[in-house]
Each structure stands twice: as C-alpha cells, then as structure tokens.
N, C-alpha and C positions, 0 to 999 in steps of 0.2 A: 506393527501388525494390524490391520484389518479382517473382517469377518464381512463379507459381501452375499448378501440374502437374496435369493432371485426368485421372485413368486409370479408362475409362468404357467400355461398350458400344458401338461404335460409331454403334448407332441416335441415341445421342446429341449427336453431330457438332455438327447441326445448330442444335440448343439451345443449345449452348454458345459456338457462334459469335455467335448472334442475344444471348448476352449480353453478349462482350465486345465486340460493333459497338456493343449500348444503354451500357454504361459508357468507352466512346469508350477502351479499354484503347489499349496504345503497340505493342502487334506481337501478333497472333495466327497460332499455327502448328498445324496438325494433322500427328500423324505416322500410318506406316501402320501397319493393325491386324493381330493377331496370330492363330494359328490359333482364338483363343477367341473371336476377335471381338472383343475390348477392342482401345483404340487410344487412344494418347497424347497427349493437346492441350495447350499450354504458351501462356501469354500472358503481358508484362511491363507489370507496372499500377503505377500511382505508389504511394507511401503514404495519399496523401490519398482513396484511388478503391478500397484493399484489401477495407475491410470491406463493402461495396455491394457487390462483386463475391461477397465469398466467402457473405454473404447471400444472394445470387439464385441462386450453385450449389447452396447448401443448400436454400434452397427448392422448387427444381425436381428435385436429382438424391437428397436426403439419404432418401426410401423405398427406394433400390437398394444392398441392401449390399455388395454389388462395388463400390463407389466408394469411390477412394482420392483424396484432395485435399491435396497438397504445398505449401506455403507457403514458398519459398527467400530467403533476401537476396540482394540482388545489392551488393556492394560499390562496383561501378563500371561503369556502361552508357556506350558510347561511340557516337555522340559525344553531348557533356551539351547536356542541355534548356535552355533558354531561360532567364536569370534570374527572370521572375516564376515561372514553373513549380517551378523549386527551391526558391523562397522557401516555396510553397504546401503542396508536400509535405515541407519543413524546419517547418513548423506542424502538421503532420496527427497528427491521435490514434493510437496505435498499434491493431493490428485486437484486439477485446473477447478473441479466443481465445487473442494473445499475450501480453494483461495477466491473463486468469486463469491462464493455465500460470503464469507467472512467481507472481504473490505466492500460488498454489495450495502452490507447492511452495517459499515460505518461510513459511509458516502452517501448517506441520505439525510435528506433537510428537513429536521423535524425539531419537536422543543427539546429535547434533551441535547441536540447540538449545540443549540443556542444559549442556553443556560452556561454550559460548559464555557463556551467564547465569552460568554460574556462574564464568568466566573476567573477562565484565566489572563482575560486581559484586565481586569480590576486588581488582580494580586501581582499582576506582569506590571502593571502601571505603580502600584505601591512601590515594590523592591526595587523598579528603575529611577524612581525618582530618591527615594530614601538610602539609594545605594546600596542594597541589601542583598547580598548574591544570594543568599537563602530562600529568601521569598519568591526571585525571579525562576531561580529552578523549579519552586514549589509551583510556581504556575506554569512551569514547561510540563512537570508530570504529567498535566493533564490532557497535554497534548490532542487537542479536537483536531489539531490541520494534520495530520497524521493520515488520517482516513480516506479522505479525500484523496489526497496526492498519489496515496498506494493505488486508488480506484483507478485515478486519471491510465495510472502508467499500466495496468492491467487491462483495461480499455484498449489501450492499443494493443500492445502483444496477442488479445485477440482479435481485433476488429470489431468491437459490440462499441459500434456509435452511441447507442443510448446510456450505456454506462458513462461511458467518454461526459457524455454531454450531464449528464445527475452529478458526475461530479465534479465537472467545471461549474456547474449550479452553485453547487455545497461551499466548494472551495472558496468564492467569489462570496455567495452571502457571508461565509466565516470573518476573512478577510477586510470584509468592507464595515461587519460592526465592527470589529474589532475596530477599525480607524476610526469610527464617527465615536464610539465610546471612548477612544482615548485623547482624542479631539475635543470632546466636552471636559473629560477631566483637566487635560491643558490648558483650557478656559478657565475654569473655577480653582484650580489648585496654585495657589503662592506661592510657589518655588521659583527662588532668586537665582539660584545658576544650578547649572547643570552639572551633576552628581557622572562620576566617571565609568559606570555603567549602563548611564543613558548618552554620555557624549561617544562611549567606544561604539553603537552603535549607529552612528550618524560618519564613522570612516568606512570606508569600504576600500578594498586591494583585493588581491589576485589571492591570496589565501581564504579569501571569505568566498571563491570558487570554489578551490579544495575542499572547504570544511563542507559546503554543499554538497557535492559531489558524493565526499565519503557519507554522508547524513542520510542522501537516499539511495545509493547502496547496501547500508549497513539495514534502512527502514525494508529494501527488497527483498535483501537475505532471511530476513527474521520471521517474514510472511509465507514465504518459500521452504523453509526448512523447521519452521513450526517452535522458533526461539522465541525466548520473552522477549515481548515487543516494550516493557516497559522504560527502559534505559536508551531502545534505539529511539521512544516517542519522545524523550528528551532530547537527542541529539537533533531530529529532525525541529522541533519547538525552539533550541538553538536559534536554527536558519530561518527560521518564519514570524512566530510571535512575538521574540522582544524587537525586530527590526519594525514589524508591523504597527506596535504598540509605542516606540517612537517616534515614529515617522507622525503618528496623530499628535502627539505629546507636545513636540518642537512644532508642529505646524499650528498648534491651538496656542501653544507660547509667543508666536508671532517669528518666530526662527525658521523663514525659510530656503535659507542658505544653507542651513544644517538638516530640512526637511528634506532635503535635494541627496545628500547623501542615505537620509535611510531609505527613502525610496530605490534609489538605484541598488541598493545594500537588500532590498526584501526584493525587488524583480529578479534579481542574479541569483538568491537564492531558488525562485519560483523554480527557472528553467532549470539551474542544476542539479535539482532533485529530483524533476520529470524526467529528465534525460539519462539520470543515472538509473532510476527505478526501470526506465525502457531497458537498457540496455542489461542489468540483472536479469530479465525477463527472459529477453533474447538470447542470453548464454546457458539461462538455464531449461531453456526449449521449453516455455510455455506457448500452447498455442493453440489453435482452435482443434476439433476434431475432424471435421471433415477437408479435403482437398482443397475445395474451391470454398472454404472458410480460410485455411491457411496462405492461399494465395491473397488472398483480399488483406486478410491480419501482415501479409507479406510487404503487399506494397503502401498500406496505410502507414506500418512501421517503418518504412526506408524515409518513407515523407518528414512523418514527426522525428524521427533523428535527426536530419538532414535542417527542417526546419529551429528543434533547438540548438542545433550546433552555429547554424549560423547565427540567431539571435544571442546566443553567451560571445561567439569571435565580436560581434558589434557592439556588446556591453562590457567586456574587456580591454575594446579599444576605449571607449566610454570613460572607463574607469581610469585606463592611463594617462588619457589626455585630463581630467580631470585634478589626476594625482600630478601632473606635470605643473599643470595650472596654478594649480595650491603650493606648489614647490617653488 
C-alpha cells in the first residue's frame, strides 16, 4: 500500500480525481488550497495499481513545474483488504521510479564501493586460500558486484544509456581491483598448492551457466518484488567474486593454465547474469513511460539479448572444447 501526495494548482482537482476514480484507487481525498492556489490531494493505491497511477499523473501534470508528487509507504491500512487483494499486491512489481532510485544509487563509483571490493576480496582471498567455506561466504555477504549488474540490466529494460554506461563504469572499476589486489596478494602470500576451494574455481562446465543464470534471476526478482536481497547478493557473489579473486590469485602464483579457467569461469558468469537480469525485466513489463521511450528500451533490449545470447553459445562452445581438451 502506498499513499501518493500530489501538491498541484488547484485548477487541477479535477484531473486528478478523474484519475484516481479511472484506476479504481482505495480512498481519494482533497485538502483545502492555500493562499497560492496550490492545494493538496492524497489517495491510497495498492502496489499492484502504483505505477498506472503515477504514469497518468506524469502524463497529464509532469509540463507544470509546481508539481510536487510524493510516493509514501504505508506500513499498515486498517482495516485489511480482502485475501485475494493482498495476495495481488504481495505479487505486484515495485513502481520503475523505486527500482531506479535504488540500484541508481548502488551503481555509483564512489569510496564506500571501493572499500567494500576491497574489503571482500581480502576475506574472499583468505577463505580461498586457507580453504575456509566460512570466510568465502563471509565475504560473498557483502556483495558490492551486486549493484552494478542490477543497474546494467535495468539500464536496458529502459533504454537510459547513462545508467547502462555508470554501471558498466562501477562494474569494471569493482572487477579490476579486485584482480590487481588479489594479484598482489598471489605474489606475497606462500601458499604451496592450491586449497580445493580455490582449485573448484579454476573448472568451469556448463553448470556454472546454470548457477549464473539462476543468480541473476533470483538477484532480478528480489529487486522487482521488494525481497531481501541479502541471500540473493550471496548467490550473485557466488558467480562473480570468488572466480574474480582467483583468477588474480593463480595468475600472481605464476598459474596461468589454471588462470585461463577462472577467467573464462568469471566472463560466463558476467553475461549470464546480465542476460538473465534483462530478461526478468522484460517478463515483468518494466519499461519506460512514454511511447517512444519504450520503443527505444524496445529495440536496445532485442540488441543486448540477442548480443548476450550469442557471446554465452561462443563461451559454451569455448568451454566444451576446452573440457574436451583437458579430457
């Protein structure tokens, strides 16, 4: 349940009622207007009916830049609706302007990202080397490549190039300390062979698409439908940071026969998680608001489908000739 505040001209009233009677909203109230003429109107709309509503105010009021439009949570509305009704809005996408605030402002490149990268590839680099599956999850929690990837693949779904591009930024500074730091620590750190939580990430197969696949999936749905993203930034950290934090590890150890697999093992995770985030996206009809927004978001998204699909068929074959090789 939401509470959406529209502080408007009064001439407006009227529009604004004729939209929440067309989106059947749950209580619409007007308050009185002030010496400037503006004047307050508040209505409580489900989740499942937010972004239809705040569509049709933008449509109609977004040329008057007097308009101010509040988006509130409501905790608890008494008394509660109807089981199927909850059910309905317990399913409902969250509205497009609360999922880009959100992964907008964890896809940007600043010091607390970096701290973080640099925080969980020190603890990722520990537990990989001392074998410790404890410590490697401890530094999945904290999941910084999480953010980015949600950005990238919302990026498309609506066509906003400059997101696309800040978090291919983000993504790629993450990525790259994390290799030069784990690269250094494979320099200076002693370890005589390789602990079997650092060797399982130097294989790569066709399961380590899968685990991709479902990773940014499960990271799309969780942003989408407003679940703890905590467990999914694990699974997603999975696919990215201990192959990332290997691949420095073995290649600073002078192992680059086995560097060769975490690489190809952290690029197949890259695209399978963009590709699957797109496509979560696309089924759950995120998209731009206006027409010739969604056409654009339309055919930018057939592109980057089309483009990961065929860079995973070329890294699939990659992997089987690979795995043939070694066989």
């Amino acid at each position: 349940m939401k509470l959406i505040e529209i502080i408007a001209a009064e001439g407006n009233a009227e529009t604004i009622a004729a939209i929440a009677e067309q989106n059947e909203v749950q209580d619409y109230r007007a308050g009185l207007k002030d010496d400037a003429g503006r004047q307050v109107m508040r209505m409580y709309v489900t989740d499942d009916t937010v972004q239809a509503v705040l569509d049709s105010l933008q449509n109609v009021l977004s040329a008057q830049p007097d308009i101010h439009i509040n988006v509130i949570p409501v905790e608890i509305s008494l008394p509660l609706p109807p089981e199927p009704e909850r059910k309905k809005e317990d399913e409902a996408v969250a509205a497009r302007e609360a999922l880009y605030d959100e992964v907008e402002k964890s896809s940007r490149l600043d010091l607390n990202y970096i701290v973080l990268v640099v925080l969980s590839t020190v603890v990722a680099a520990i537990g990989l080397i001392e074998n410790n599956v404890a410590v490697v999850i401890g530094a999945m929690v904290i999941a910084p490549l999480l953010g980015p990837n949600l950005a990238f693949g919302l990026g498309t779904a609506l066509g906003d190039f400059g997101l696309m591009r800040s978090s291919l930024k983000t993504l790629a500074a993450g990525i790259s300390l994390s290799l030069v730091l784990s690269f250094v620590i494979g320099l200076l750190w002693p370890f005589t062979q390789l602990s079997s939580e650092l060797f399982s990430r130097t294989n790569v197969g066709l399961d380590s698409i899968a685990l991709a696949l479902a990773s940014g999936s499960a990271a799309a749905l969780s942003l989408t439908t407003r679940l703890s993203s905590v467990l999914v930034g694990v699974m997603v950290a999975v696919a990215l940071l201990p192959p990332a934090v290997t691949l420095g590890l073995v290649a600073g150890h002078g192992q680059f026969q086995l560097a060769v697999g975490a690489a190809l093992l952290l690029i197949v995770n890259i695209v399978s998680i963009n590709l699957s985030c797109k496509v979560v996206f696309l089924v759950k009809g995120i998209a731009p608001r206006t027409w010739w927004e969604k056409e654009k978001a339309k055919r930018a998204g057939r592109n980057y489908i089309a483009a990961w699909l065929l860079t995973l068929v070329f890294l699939a074959l990659a992997i089987y000739v690979r795995n043939l090789l070694a066989g």
